[in-house]
C-alpha positions in Angstrom: 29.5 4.6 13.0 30.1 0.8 12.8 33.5 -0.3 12.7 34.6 -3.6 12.0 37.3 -5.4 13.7 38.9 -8.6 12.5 41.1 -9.1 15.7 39.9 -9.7 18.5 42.6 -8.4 20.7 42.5 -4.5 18.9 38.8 -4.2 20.7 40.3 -4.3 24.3 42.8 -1.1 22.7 39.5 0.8 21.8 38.7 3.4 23.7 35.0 4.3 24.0 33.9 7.9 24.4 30.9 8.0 26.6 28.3 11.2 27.3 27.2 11.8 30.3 23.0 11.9 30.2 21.5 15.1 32.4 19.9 14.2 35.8 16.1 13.6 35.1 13.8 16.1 36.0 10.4 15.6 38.6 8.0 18.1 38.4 5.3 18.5 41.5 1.9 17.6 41.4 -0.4 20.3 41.7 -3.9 20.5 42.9 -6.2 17.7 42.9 -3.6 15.5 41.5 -2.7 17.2 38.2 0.7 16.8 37.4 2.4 20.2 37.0 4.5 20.5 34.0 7.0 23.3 32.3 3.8 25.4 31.8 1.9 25.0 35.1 -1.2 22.6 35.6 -2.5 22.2 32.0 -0.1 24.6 31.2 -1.4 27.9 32.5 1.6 29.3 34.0 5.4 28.6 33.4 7.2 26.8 36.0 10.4 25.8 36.6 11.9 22.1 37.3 12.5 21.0 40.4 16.1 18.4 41.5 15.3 15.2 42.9 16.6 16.2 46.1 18.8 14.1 48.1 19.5 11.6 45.5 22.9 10.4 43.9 23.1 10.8 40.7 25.1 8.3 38.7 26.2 9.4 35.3 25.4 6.5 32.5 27.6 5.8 29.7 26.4 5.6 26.6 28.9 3.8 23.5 28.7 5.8 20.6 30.8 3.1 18.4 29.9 -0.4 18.2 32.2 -3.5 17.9 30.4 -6.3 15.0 32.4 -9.5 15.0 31.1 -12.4 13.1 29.7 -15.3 15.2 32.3 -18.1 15.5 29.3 -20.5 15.3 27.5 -19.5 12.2 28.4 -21.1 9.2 28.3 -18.5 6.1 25.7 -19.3 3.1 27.7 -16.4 1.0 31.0 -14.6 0.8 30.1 -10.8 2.8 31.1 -8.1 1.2 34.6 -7.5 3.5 35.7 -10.6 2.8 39.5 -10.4 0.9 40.1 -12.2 -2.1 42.4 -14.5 -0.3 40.0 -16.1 1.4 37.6 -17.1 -1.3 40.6 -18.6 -2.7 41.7 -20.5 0.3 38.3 -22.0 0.6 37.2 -20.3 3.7 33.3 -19.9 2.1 31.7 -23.1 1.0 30.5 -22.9 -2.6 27.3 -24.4 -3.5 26.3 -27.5 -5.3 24.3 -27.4 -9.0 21.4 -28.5 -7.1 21.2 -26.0 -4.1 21.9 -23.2 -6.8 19.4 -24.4 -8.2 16.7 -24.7 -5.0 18.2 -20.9 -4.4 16.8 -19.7 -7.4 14.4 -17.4 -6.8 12.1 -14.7 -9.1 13.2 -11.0 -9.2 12.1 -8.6 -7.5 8.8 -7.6 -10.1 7.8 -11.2 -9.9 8.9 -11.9 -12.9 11.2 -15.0 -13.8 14.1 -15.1 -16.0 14.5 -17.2 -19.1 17.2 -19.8 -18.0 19.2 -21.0 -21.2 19.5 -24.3 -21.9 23.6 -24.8 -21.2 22.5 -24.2 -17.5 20.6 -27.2 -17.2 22.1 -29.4 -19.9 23.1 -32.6 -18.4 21.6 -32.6 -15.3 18.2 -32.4 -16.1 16.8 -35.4 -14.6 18.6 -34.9 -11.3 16.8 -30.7 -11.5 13.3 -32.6 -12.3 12.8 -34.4 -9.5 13.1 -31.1 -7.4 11.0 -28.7 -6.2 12.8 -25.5 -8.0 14.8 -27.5 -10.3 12.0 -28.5 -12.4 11.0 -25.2 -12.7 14.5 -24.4 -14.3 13.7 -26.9 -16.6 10.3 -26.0 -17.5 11.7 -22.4 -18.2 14.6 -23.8 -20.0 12.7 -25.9 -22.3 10.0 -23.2 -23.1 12.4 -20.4 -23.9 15.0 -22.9 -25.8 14.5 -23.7 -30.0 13.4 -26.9 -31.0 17.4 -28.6 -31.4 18.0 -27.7 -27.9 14.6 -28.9 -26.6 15.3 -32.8 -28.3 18.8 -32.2 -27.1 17.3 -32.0 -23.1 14.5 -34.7 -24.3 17.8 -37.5 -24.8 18.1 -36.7 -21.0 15.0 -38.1 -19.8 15.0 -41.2 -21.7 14.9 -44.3 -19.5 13.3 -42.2 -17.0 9.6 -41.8 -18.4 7.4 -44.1 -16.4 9.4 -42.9 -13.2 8.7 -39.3 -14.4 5.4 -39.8 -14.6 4.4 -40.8 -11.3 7.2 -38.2 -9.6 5.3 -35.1 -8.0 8.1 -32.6 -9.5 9.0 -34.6 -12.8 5.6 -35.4 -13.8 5.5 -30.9 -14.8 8.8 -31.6 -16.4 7.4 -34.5 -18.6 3.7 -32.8 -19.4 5.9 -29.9 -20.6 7.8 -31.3 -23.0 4.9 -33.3 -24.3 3.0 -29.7 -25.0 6.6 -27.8 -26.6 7.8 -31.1 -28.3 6.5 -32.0 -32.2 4.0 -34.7 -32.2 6.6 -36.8 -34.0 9.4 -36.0 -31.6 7.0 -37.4 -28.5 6.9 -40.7 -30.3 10.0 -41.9 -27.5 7.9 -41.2 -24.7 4.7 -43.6 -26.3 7.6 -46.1 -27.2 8.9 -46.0 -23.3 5.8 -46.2 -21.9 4.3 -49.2 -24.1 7.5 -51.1 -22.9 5.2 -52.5 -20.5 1.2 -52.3 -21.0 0.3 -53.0 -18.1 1.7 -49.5 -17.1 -0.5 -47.8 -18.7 -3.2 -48.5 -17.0 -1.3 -48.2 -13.8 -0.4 -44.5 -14.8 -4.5 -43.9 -15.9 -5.0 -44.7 -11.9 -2.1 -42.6 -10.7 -2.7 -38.7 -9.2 0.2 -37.8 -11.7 0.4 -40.1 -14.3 -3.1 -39.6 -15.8 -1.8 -36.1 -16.9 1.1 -37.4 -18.9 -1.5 -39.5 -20.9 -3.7 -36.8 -20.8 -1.0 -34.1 -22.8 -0.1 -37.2 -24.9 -4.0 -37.1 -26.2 -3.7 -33.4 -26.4 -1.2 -33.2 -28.4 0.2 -36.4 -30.0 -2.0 -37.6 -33.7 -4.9 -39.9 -32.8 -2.8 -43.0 -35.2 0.0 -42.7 -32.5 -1.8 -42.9 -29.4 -3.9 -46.1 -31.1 -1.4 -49.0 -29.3 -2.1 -47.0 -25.7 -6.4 -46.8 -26.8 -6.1 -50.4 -27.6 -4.4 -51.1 -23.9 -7.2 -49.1 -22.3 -9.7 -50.2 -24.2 -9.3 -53.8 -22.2 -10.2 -52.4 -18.9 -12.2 -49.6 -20.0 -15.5 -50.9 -17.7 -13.4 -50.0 -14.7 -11.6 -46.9 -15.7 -14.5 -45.1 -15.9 -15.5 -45.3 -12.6 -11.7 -44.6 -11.6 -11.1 -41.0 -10.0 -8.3 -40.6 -12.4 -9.2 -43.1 -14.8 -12.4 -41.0 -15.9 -10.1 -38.1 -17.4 -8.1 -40.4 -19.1 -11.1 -41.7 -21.1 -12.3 -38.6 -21.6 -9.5 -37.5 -24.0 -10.6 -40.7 -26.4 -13.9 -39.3 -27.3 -12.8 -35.8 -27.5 -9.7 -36.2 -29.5 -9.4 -40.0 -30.5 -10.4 -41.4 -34.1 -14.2 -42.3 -34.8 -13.4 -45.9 -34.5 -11.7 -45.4 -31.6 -14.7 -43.3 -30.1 -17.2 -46.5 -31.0 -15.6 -49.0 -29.6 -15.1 -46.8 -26.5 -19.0 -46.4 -26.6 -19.5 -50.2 -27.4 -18.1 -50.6 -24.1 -20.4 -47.8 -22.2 -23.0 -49.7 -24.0 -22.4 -53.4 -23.0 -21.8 -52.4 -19.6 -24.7 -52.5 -16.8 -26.2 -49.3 -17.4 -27.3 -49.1 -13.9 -23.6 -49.7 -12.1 -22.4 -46.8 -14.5 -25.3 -44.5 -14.2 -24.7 -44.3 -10.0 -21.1 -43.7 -10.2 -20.2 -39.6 -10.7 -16.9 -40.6 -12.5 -18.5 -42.7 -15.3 -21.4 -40.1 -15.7 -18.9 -38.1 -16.8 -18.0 -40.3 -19.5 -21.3 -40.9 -20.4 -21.5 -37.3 -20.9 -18.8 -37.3 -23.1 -19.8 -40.5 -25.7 -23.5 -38.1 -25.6 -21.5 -35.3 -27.4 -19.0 -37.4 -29.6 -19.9 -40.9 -29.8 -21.3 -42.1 -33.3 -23.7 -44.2 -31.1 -24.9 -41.0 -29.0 -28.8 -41.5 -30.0 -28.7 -45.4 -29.1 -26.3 -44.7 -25.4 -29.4 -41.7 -25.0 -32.3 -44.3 -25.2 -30.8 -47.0 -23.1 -30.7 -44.2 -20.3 -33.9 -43.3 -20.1 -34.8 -45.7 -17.1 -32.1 -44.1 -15.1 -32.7 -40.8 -16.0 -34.3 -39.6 -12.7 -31.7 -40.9 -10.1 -29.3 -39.5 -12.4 -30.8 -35.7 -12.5 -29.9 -35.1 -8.5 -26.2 -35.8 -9.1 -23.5 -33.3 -9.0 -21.8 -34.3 -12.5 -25.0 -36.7 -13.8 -27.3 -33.6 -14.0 -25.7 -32.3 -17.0 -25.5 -36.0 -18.6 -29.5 -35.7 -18.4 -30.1 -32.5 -19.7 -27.6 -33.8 -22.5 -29.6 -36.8 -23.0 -33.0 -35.1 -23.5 -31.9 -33.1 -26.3 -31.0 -36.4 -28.2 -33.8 -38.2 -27.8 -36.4 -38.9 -30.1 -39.8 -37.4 -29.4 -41.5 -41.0 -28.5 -38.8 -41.8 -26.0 -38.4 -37.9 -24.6 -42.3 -37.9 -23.6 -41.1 -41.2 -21.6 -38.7 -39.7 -19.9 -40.2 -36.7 -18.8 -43.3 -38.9 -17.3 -41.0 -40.6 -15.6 -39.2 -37.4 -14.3 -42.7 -35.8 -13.3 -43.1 -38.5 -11.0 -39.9 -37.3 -8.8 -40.9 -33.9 -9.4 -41.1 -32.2 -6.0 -37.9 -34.1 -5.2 -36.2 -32.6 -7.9 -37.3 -29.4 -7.1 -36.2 -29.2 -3.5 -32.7 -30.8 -4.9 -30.1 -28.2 -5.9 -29.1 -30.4 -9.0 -32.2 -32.1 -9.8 -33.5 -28.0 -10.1 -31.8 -27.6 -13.1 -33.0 -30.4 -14.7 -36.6 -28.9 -14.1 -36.0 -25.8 -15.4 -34.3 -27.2 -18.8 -37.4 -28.9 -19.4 -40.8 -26.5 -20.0 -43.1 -29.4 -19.5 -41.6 -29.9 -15.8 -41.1 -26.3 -15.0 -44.6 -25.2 -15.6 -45.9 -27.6 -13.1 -43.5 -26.2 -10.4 -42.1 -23.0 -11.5 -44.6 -21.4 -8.5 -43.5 -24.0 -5.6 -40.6 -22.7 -3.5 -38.1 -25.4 -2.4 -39.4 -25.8 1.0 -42.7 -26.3 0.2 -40.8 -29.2 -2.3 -39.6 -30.9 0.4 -42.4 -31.1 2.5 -44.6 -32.4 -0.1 
């Protein structure tokens, strides 16, 4: 039974009933060591205990009701269950803020999460988004929420778009509301961001920012996004070869305009073909203007010299197995001579392999050859 004391001076008053424990019992050993128990030696025969002789026995007292007294040091995080109403009110138990309620939120139970209504999060919700938890109540709020509610939470972000996007927590906040917003309704964000151009390119380079342009190409209309093209249009040579820079150029060819997709590829195309072929990021690209450039033939041809460097890469493989299917027949008999000469290299290589195999001419003339013997050749 646990009984709980609020003074201390009633515990000294308790009385606490005690039982006393029986002596313990030793049993002999028996023969060749064997203890002997209740039963005998491996309990043939019963036997009975024998007293520790010539020992005191001292009885031990055992409490059969226990005292629990909150620690004088520990600072409550909630109001227990025994506490009185007169002390919530007096201010004995600290109430939380907005924003550790919100960093206490946690899922239920199933591992499922609640919808959080809007009203919860309204006017704080650029304080919540740069947390770890609150932006999560506002990603929730903004999913579950109807589109007046939604613009109504959008006002709240505004002036805070550029510093969204490069914040570890807001930057899910912001790519969010780009994907639940109308494309019309995400024309603020474009307006913030063009504020200063020079930005943009800043966030194509950033770990977070790239995604904010990224869902702005996703899901914005191709005549909105044409001031930010035209910005990264002027130092496209270099953002292909960027680690975050590549994904942002992507999203022109697979979801900008056709003009905007040329002059992207005019640039692929002026650039030294050479620099761009031995750089994984801007394969990647090149990959891209080979599916949706206008120019994909004319990109394909100038290629063709750097064709067999490119077929050991990791991402460049797949630009020369896309390359070879546009090529005219003239120029594809070219490059597969020039591939045949690198062929046991490519063969022992676990990219350049696939390349092989993709082409019939080149995998006849190795398809019996095992890797090793590749290598050694």
């Amino acid at each position: 039974k646990i009984v709980q004391v609020e003074d201390s001076a009633a515990i000294s008053a308790m009385t606490m009933p005690t039982v006393t424990l029986a002596p313990p019992m030793v049993y002999p050993m028996g023969p060749m060591g064997a203890p002997m128990g209740p039963m005998g030696p491996m309990g043939a025969m019963p036997m009975s205990p024998v007293p520790v002789a010539f020992q005191q026995f001292q009885p031990m007292l055992v409490p059969v009701a226990m005292v629990m007294m909150p620690s004088p040091c520990s600072t409550p995080t909630s109001v227990p269950s025994f506490a009185s109403s007169e002390m919530v009110s007096q201010g004995s138990f600290s109430r939380q803020s907005t924003a550790d309620a919100a960093d206490a939120t946690e899922t239920t139970s199933t591992g499922t999460e609640d919808a959080v209504e809007p009203v919860s999060v309204a006017g704080c919700v650029w304080d919540l988004s740069q947390r770890h938890k609150g932006c999560r109540l506002v990603q929730q709020a903004l999913e579950h929420c109807g589109e007046a509610d939604r613009a109504m939470l959008a006002q709240e972000l505004k002036g805070h778009i550029v510093e969204a996007s490069r914040s570890p927590c807001g930057n899910y906040v912001l790519q969010k509301l780009i994907q639940v917003l109308r494309p019309q309704s995400c024309q603020f964000i474009i307006h913030e961001l063009m504020e200063d151009p020079e930005e943009v390119c800043d966030l194509a380079r950033h770990q977070y920012g790239c995604r904010i342009l990224q869902r702005l190409f996703e899901n914005c209309q191709a005549e909105q996004m044409e001031q930010i093209v035209h910005v990264l249009l002027k130092e496209a040579s270099t953002l292909v070869c960027h680690s975050y820079g590549t994904y942002v150029m992507q999203q022109i060819f697979d979801f900008g305009t056709e003009t905007q997709r040329r002059k992207l590829c005019d640039v692929l195309l002026a650039a030294r073909s050479n620099h761009l072929c031995n750089d994984e990021h801007a394969t990647q690209v090149l990959q891209k203007a080979l599916q949706h450039a206008p120019q994909q033939v004319q990109l394909a041809e100038s290629l063709v010299q750097q064709l067999p460097q490119m077929a050991k890469g990791r991402h460049s493989h797949q630009t020369v197995i896309t390359a070879m299917q546009l090529l005219p027949e003239k120029e594809s008999e070219r490059a597969i001579g020039l591939l045949s000469q690198k062929i046991n290299k490519l063969w022992a290589s676990r990219y350049g392999r696939l390349v092989v195999k993709s082409i019939p001419k080149l995998y006849q003339q190795c398809s019996s050859m095992t890797r090793r013997e590749a290598a050694s050749a």
